[in-house]
C-alpha positions in Angstrom: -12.8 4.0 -17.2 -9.4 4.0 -18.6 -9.2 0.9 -21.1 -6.2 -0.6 -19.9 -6.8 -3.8 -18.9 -4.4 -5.8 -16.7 -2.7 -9.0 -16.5 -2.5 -11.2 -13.4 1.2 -10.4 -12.7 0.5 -6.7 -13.6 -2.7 -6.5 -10.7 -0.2 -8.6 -8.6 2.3 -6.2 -8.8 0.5 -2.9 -8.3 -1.4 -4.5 -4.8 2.4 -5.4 -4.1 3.8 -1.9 -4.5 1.4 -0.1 -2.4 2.5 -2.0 0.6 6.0 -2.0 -0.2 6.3 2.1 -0.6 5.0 2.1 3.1 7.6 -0.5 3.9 10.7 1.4 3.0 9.3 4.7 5.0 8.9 4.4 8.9 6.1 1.4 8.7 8.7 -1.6 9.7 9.6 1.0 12.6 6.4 1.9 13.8 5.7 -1.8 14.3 9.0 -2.5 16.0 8.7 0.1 18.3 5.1 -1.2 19.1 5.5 -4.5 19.3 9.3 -5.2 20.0 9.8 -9.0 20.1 7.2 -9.9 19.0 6.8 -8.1 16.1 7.4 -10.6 13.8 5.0 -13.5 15.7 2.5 -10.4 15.9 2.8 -10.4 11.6 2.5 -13.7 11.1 -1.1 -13.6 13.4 -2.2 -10.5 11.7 -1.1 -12.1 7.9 -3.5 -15.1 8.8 -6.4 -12.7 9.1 -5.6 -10.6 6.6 -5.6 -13.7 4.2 -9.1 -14.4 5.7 -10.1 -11.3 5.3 -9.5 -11.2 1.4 -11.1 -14.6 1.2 -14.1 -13.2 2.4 -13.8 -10.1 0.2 -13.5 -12.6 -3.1 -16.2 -14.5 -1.7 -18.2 -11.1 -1.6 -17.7 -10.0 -5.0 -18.1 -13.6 -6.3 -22.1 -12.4 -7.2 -20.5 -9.0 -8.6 -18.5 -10.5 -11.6 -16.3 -7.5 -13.1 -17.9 -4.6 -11.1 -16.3 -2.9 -8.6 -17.3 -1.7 -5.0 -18.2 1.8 -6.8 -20.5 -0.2 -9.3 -21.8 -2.0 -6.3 -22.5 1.0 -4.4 -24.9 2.2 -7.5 -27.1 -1.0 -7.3 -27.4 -0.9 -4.0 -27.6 2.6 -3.0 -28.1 4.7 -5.7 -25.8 7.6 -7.3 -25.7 9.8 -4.1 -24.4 6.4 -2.1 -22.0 5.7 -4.9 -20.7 9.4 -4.5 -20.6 9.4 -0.7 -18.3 6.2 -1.1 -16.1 6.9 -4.2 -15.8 10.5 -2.7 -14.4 8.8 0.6 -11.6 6.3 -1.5 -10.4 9.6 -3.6 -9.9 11.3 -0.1 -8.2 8.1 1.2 -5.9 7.2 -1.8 -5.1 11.5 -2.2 -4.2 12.1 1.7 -2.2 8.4 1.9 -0.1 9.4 -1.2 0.5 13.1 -0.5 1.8 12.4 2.9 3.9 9.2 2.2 4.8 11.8 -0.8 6.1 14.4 1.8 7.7 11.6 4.1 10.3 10.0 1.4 10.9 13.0 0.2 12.0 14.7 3.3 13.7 11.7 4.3 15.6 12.1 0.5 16.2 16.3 1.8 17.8 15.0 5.3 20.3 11.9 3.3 21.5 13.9 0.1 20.3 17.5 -0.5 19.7 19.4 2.9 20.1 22.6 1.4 17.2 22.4 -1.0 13.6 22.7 -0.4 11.8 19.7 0.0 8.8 21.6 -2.4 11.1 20.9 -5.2 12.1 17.5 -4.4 8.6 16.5 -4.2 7.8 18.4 -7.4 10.0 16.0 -9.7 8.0 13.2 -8.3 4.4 14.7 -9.2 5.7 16.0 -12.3 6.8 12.2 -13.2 3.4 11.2 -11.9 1.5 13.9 -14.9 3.3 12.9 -17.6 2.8 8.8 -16.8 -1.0 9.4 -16.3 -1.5 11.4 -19.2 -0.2 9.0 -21.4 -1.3 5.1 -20.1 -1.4 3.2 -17.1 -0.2 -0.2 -18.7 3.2 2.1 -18.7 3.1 2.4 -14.9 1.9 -1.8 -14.7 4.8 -2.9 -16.9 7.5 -0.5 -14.5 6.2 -2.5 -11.9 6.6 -6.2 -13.3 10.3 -4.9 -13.2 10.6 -3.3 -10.5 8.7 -5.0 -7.8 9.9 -8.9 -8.1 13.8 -6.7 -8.1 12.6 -5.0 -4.6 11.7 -8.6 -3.3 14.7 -9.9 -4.4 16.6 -7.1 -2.8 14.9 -7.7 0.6 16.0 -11.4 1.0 19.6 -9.9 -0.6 19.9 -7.6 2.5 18.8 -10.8 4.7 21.3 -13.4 3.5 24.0 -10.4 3.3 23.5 -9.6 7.2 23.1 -12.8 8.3 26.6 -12.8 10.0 25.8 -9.9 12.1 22.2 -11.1 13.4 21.5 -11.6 17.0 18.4 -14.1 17.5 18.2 -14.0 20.9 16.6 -10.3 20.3 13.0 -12.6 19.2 12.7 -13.0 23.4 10.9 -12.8 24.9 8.4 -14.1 22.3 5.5 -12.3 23.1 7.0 -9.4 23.8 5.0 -6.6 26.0 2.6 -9.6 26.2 -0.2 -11.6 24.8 -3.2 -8.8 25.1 -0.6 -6.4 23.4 0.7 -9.1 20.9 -3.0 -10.6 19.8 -5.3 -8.1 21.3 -3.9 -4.7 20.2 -1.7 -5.8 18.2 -5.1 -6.4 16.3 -4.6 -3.3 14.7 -1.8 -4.6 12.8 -3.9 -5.5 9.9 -3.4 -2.0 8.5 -0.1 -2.7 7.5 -2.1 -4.6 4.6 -2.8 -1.4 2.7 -2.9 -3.1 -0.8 -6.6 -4.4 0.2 -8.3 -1.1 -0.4 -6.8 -1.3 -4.1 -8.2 -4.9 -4.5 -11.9 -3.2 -4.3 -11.2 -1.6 -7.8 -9.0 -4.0 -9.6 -11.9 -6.3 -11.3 -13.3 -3.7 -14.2 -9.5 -3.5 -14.9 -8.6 -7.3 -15.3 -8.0 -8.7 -18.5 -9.6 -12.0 -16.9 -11.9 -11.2 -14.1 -12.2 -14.6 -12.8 -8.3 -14.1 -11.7 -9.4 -11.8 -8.8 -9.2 -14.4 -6.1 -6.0 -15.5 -7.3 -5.1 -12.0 -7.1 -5.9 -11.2 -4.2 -4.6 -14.4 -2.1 -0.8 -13.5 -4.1 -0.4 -10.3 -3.6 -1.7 -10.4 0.1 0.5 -13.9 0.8 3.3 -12.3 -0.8 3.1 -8.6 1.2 2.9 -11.5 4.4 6.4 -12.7 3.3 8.1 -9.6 2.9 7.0 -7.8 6.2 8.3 -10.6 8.1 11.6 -10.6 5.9 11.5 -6.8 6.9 11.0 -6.5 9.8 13.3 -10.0 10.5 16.0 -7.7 9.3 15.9 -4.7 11.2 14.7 -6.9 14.7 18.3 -9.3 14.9 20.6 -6.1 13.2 19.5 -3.3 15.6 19.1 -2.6 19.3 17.1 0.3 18.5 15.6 2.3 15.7 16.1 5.8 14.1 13.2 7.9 12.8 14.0 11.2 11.3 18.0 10.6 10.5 17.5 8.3 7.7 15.4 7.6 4.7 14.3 4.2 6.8 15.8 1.3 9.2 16.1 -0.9 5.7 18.6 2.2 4.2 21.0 1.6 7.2 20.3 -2.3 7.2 22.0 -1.4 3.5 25.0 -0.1 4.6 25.9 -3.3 6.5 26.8 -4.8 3.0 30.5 -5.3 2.9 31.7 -7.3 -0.2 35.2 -6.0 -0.1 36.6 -2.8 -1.2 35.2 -2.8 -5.0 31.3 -3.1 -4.2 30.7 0.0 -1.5 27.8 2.0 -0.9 25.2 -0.3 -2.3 22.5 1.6 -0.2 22.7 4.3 -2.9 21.0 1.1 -5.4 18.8 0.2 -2.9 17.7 4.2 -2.6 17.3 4.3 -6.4 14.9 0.8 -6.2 13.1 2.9 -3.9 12.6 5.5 -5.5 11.6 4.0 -8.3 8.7 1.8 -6.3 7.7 5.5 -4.8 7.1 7.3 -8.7 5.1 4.0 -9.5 2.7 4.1 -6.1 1.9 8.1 -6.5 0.9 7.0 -10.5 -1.5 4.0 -9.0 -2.9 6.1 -6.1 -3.9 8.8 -8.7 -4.6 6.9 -11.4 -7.3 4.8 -9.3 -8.4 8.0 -7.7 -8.7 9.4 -11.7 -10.8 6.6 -12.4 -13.1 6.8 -9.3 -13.9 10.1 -10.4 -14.4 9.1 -13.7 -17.3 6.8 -12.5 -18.7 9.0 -10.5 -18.7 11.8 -13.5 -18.8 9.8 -16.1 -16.4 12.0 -18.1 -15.3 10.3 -21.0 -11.3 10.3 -20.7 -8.8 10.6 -17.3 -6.4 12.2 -19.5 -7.0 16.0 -18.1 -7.5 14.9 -14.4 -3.9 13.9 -14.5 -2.5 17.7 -13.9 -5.1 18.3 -11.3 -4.7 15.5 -9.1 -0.8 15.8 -9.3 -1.3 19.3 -7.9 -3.8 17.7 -5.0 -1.2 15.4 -4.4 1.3 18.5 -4.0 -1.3 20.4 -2.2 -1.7 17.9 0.5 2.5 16.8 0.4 3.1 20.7 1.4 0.0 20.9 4.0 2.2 19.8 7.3 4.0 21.9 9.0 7.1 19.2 9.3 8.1 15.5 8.9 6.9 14.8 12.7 2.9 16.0 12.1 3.3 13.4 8.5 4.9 10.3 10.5 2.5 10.8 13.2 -0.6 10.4 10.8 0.9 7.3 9.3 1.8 6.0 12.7 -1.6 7.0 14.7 -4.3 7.8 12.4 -3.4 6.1 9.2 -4.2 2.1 11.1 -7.7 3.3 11.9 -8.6 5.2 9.1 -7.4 1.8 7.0 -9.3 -0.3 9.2 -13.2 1.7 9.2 -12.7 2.6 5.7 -11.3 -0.3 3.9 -12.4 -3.1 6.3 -15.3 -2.7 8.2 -17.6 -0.1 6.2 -16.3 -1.8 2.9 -16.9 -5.2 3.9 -20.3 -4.3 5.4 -21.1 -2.9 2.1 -20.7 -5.6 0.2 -22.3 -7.9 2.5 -25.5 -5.9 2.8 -25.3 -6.0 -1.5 -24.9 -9.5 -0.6 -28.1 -10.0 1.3 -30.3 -7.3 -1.4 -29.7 -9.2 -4.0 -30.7 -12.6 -2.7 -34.1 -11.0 -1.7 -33.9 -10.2 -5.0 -32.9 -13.7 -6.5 -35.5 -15.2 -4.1 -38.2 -13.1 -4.8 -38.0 -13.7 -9.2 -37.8 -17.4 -8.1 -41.1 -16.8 -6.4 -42.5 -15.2 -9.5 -41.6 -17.7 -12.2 
């Protein structure tokens, strides 16, 4: 396990940036185009359960002090359970980064260079990714404290800036397509909450384990607040919504910004926040990947996995065939795979840890 231990604002941070890279791709879209207006009362349903949903997770791991769900797996299952499941996250976090890899970058190809091959676009990106990995995470962790709290700030910035040129009566009608498509399916929802699968690894790597719960409730409270914000934004600016023309809704919300004739173009800061946030998710998708691995190997260092999972992450950026087959995974497959793999099989492993070792606590009670 790499030694790098994290702070509270660090662990904060890196759940934070996992959901904020999906946000600046086609996520606030997919959602719109779902959910129309009531996309933003259909968040604020699906942020209450994601908030239980993490207090039930904390709750789960409160017997598991400083292990993780792969540790858990062990004790409960055995090695070949623990490589079934840590197998399965490597997959989940690999595929989700190549392919959100592939879709900024193409969307990067399409804005400012599209006479150049996405390949070597995405290239820079993994290469970025190696050399970070091989050297230390807490490089990656301290990026983010910078980063992250400017990309929040930049969201309520494009709010307050484009206030003038909102419409509220787009919220009606408030449910939208309807109450079975705004509570019922809209359900589904909950995968915008991405960060929770990272939240199953974070407590081996916590300077102060008993933080986790705080941890978790932050990061998820404050992923809440900045979907809403999001999508708040591109709901009262636009009457509709662009998929494959620009690098996302927020980009164009960007070029509404008028401050005069000295401060023009600001979406070209914006793009370069972005792009930062993108080089630090690929580093934390592979760098928990590395150290699933790690468990499950028990190598001694990360530091040579780094090349080879930047080249799965190229591998699987270059699989599709085009940008519709990527945006169609995040929009159609990506929800459910979220939802079986990081809610309900997770979950249910940790409760059925739960309920072993109580037998077990029960049954050394009955021997002393």
């Amino acid at each position: 396990m790499s030694k790098t231990k994290l702070g509270t604002a660090e662990a904060i941070m890196i759940i934070l940036t996992v959901i904020v890279a999906r946000s600046i791709l086609s996520l606030p879209t997919d959602l719109l185009n779902a959910f129309k207006s009531s996309t933003i009362l259909n968040l604020i349903y699906v942020s209450i359960i994601a908030i239980l949903i993490v207090l039930l997770i904390c709750k789960l791991f409160k017997k598991f002090p400083g292990l993780d769900i792969i540790d858990i797996c062990e004790i409960t299952g055995g090695k070949v359970f623990k490589n079934i499941i840590g197998s399965v996250f490597i997959i989940y976090f690999l595929v989700s980064a190549g392919l959100m890899t592939r879709n900024f970058c193409e969307s990067i190809k399409i804005l400012y260079y599209p006479m150049t091959n996405v390949f070597f676009i995405i290239a820079l990106f993994i290469i970025a990714m190696c050399i970070v990995n091989r050297l230390n995470f807490s490089a990656t962790a301290k990026t983010t404290l910078i980063i992250i709290p400017i990309a929040l700030i930049s969201i309520l910035f494009l709010f307050f800036t484009n206030i003038n040129k909102f419409v509220p009566e787009r919220i009606f009608p408030i449910l939208g397509n309807g109450f079975f498509n705004t509570f019922i399916l809209g359900t589904t929802n909950i995968a915008s909450f991405g960060g929770i699968a990272y939240l199953y690894f974070l407590p081996p790597m916590l300077k102060e384990p008993k933080n986790f719960k705080k941890i978790a409730i932050i990061s998820i409270t404050l992923t809440a607040i900045f979907l809403i914000f999001t999508v708040a934004i591109l709901l009262f600016i636009f009457t509709f919504f662009t998929h494959v023309d620009e690098i996302s809704p927020l980009y164009t919300a960007a070029r509404y910004i008028e401050f005069g004739n000295f401060f023009q173009r600001l979406e070209s800061l914006f793009l370069l926040i972005w792009i930062l946030i993108f080089a630090c998710y690929i580093s934390i998708a592979c760098r928990f990947s590395m150290n699933i691995f790690q468990k499950l190997t028990n190598i001694e260092t990360t530091t040579p996995l780094a090349n080879i999972f930047g080249l799965l992450v190229l591998g699987i950026a270059l699989l599709p065939e085009n940008l519709a087959i990527v945006q169609d995974f995040g929009a159609k497959i990506y929800p459910y795979l979220m939802i079986s793999l990081v809610l309900i099989s997770s979950i249910a492993i940790l409760i059925f840890a739960n309920i072993i070792k109580r037998k077990k606590e029960n049954y050394l009670r009955k021997e002393t």
